[in-house]
C-alpha positions in Angstrom: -110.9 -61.0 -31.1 -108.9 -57.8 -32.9 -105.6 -59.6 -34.1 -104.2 -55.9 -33.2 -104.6 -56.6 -29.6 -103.2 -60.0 -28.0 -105.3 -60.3 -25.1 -104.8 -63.9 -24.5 -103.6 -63.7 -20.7 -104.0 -66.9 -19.5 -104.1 -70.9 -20.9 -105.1 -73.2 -18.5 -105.3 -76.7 -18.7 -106.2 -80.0 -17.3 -104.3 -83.3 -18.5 -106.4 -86.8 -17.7 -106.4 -90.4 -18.6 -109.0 -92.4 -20.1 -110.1 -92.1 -16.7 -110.1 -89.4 -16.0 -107.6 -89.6 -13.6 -105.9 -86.1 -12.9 -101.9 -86.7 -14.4 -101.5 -82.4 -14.6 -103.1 -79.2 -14.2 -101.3 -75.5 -14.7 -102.2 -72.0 -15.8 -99.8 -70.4 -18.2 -99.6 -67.2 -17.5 -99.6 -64.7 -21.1 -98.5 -61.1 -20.9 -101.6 -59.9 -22.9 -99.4 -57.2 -24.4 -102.3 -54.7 -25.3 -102.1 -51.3 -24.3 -105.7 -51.1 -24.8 -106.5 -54.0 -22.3 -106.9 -53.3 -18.7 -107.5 -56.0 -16.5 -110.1 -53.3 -14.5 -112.4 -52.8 -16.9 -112.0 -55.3 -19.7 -113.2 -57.9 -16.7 -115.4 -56.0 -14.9 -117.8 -54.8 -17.5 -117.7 -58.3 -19.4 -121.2 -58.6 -20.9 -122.3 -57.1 -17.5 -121.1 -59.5 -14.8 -117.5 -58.9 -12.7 -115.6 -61.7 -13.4 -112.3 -62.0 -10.7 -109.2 -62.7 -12.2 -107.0 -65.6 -10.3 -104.0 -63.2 -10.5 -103.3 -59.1 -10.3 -102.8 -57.5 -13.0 -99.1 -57.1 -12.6 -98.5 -61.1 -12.3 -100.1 -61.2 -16.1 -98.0 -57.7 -17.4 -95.0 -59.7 -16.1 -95.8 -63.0 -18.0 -94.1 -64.0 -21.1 -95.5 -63.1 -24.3 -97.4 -65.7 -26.5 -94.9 -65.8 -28.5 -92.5 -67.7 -25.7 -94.9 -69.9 -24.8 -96.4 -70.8 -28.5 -94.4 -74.0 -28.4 -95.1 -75.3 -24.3 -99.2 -74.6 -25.5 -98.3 -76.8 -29.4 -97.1 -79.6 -27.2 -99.8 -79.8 -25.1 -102.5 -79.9 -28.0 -100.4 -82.1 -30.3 -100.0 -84.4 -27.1 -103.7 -84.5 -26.4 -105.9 -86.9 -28.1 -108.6 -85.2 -27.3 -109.2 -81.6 -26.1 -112.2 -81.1 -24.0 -113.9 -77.7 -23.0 -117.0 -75.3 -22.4 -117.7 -73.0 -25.2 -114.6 -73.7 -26.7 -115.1 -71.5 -29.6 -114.7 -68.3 -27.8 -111.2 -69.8 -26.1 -110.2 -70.6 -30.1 -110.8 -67.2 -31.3 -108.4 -65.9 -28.3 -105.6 -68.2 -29.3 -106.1 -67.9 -33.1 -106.0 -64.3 -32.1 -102.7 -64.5 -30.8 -101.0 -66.8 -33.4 -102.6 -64.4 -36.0 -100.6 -61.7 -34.0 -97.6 -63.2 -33.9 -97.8 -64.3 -37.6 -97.7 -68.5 -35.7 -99.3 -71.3 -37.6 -102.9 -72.4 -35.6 -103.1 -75.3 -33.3 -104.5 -78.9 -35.2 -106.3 -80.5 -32.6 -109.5 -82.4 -32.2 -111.9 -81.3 -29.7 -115.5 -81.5 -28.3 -117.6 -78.8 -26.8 -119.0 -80.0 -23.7 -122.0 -77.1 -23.7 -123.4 -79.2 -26.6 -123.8 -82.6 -25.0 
């Protein structure tokens, strides 16, 4: 992602035990901040396929910037033991992205990519 543009508008997560036993789930809504983003087309024509978005566009414009919600999003990963995801990589490059915009330090976390089990 162009550090210029914070496009990160949403974080969801999943928190499990051992069990995997749900103990939380929650979206955290990010004002992507971008002037150049717009929800209609940067969705719609990703690589070709319409992807819906589980809010309107003015639900995301009226979200807190990254920035607010940098330290709810540290806890989580420096609380995790283990973060687990599908094609992780492209969800890392959104949040470097955005601590690279807001001049924040990265996340330290270890994960696992589940698209290469």
């Amino acid at each position: 992602g162009n550090c210029k543009e914070a496009s990160l508008c949403s974080f969801g997560y999943c928190l499990t035990d051992e069990n995997f036993n749900i103990i939380e789930q929650k979206d955290i809504l990010v004002n992507p901040v971008s002037k150049k983003f717009t929800f209609s087309t940067a969705f719609a024509n990703f690589k070709g396929k319409g992807i819906k978005l589980a809010y309107e566009e003015k639900v995301f414009r009226s979200a807190p910037t990254f920035d607010k919600v940098y330290e709810q999003i540290k806890q989580i990963f420096s609380n995790a033991d283990l973060v687990v995801g599908f094609s992780i990589i492209n969800d890392l490059k959104y949040i470097n992205s955005a601590c690279k915009h807001y001049n924040l330090p990265n996340f330290n976390f270890k994960f696992i990519d589940a698209q290469y089990i």
